[in-house]
C-alpha positions as CSV (number, residue, x, y, z in Angstrom):
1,X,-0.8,9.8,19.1
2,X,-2.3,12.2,21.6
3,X,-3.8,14.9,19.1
4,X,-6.0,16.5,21.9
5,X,-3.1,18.0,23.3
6,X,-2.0,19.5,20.6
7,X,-5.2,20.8,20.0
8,X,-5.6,22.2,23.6
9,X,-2.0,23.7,22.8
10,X,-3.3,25.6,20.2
11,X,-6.4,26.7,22.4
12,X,-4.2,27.9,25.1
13,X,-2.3,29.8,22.5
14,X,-5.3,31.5,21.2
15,X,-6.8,32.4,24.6
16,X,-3.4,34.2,25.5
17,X,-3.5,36.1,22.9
18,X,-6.9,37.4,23.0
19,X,-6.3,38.2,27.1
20,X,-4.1,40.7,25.9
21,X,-7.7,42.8,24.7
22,X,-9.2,42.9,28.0
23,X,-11.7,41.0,29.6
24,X,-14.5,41.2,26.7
25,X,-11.8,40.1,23.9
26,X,-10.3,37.3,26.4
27,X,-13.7,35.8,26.5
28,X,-14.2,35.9,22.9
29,X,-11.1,34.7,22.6
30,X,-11.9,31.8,25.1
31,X,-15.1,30.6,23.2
32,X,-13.7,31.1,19.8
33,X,-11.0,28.6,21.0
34,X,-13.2,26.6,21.9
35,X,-15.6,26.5,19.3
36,X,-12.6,25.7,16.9
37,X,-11.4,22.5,18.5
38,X,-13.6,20.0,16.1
39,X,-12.1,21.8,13.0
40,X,-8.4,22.0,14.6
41,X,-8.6,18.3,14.8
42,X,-9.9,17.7,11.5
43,X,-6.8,19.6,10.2
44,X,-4.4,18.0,12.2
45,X,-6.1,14.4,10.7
46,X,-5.9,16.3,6.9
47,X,-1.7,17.2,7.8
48,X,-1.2,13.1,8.9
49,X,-2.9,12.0,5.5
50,X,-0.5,14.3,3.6
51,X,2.3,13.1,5.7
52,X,1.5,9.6,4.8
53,X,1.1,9.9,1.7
54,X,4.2,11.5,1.5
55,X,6.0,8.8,3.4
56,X,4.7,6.4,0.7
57,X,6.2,8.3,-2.2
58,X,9.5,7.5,-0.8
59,X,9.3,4.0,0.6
60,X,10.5,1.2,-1.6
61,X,8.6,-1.5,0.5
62,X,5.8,-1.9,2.7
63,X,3.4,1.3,3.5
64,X,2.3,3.6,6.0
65,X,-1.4,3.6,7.2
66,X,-3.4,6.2,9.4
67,X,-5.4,4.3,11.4
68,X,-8.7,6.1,14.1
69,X,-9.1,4.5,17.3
70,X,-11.7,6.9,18.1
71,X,-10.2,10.1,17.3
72,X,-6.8,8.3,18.1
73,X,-5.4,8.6,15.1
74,X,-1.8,5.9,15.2
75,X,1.1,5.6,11.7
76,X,1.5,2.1,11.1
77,X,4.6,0.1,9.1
78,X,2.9,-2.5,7.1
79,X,5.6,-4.6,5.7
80,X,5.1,-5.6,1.9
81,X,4.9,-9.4,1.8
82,X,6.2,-11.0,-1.6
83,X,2.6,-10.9,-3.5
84,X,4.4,-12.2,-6.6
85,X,5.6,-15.3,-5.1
86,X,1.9,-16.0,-3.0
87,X,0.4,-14.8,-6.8
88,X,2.6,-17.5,-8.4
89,X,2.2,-20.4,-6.1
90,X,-1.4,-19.7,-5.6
91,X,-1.5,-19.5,-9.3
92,X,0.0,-22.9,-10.2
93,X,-1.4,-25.3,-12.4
94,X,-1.8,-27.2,-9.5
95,X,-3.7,-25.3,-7.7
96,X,-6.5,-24.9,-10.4
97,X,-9.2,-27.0,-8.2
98,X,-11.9,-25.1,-6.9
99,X,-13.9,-26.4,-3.4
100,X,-17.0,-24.8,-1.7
101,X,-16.3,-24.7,1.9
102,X,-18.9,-24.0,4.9
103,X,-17.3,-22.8,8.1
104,X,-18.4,-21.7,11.5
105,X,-18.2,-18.3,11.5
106,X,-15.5,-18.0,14.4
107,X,-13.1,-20.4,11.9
108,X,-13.4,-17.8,9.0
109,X,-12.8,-15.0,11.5
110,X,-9.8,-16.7,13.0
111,X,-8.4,-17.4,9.2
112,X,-9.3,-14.2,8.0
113,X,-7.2,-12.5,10.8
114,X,-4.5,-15.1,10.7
115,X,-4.0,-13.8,6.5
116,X,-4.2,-10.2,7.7
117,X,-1.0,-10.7,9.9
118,X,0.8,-12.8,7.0
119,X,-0.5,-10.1,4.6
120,X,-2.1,-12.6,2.6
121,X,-5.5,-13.4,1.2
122,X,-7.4,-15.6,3.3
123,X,-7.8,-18.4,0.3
124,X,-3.6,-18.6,0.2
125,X,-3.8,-18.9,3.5
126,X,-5.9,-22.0,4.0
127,X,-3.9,-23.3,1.1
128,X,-0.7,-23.0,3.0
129,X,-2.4,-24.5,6.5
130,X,-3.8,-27.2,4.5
131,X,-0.9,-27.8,2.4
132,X,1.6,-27.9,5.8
133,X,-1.0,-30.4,7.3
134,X,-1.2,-32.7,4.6
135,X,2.9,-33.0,4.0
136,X,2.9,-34.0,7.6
137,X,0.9,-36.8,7.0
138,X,3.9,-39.4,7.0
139,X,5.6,-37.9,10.2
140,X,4.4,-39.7,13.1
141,X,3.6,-37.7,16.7
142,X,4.5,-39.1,19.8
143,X,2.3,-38.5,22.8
144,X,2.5,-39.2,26.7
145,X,1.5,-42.5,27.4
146,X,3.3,-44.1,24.9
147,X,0.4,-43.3,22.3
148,X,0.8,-42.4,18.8
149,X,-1.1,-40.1,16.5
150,X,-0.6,-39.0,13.3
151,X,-0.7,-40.5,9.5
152,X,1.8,-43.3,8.5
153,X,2.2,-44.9,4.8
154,X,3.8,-48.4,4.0
């Protein structure tokens, strides 16, 4: 979202107005619409957060953010995921075990983003990659060369 343009919008606006004075006003005009640029912007940022938060009032799921790139500011959808069902299956009685687990810090980076996207924590996410992993442990994969890798059980 391209607030600068508005905000130019609203300088143009103000320098017209003041032209009408003659060329003393016009230029006061001019550098008063100038000087209020920073604070235009901040309002326009303040109107967003109310418009967000109005927008969450009224949605049954998921949320709005405003998110800066810069002075960028950009609404985002995020989509609720079911926390109840990740609470309960991360809650289970069978999931009661506790580990200590060292990682290279690109691996934690990589799960930590991988949870953001699912909207998840990043511990029910490792329990869901290393849950998938281990109930493929009886499938057998085929490769090229007639080689086979995988986990098999007799």
């Amino acid at each position: 979202m391209d607030l600068h343009r508005h905000v130019a919008a609203v300088q143009s606006d103000l320098a017209q107005a003041a032209s009408l004075g003659g060329d003393e006003v016009a230029e006061a005009g001019r550098r008063l619409a100038d000087a209020a640029a920073a604070a235009l912007q901040l309002r326009l940022l303040d109107l967003l957060s109310e418009v967000v938060l109005g927008l969450n009032a009224q949605l049954a799921e998921g949320h709005v953010e405003l998110r800066l790139a810069g002075r960028d500011p950009d609404l985002v959808y995020v989509a609720e995921v079911h926390r109840e069902a990740i609470a309960a299956e991360t809650a289970a009685p069978e999931y009661d075990a506790r580990i200590t687990l060292r990682l290279p810090e690109t691996v934690k980076n990589a799960a930590d983003a991988a949870a953001d996207r699912e909207g998840i924590s990043t511990n029910a996410w490792i329990v869901r990659a290393l849950k998938r992993e281990l109930d493929q442990r009886g499938r057998v994969r085929v490769r090229a060369g007639n080689r086979l890798q995988g986990f098999a059980q007799s």
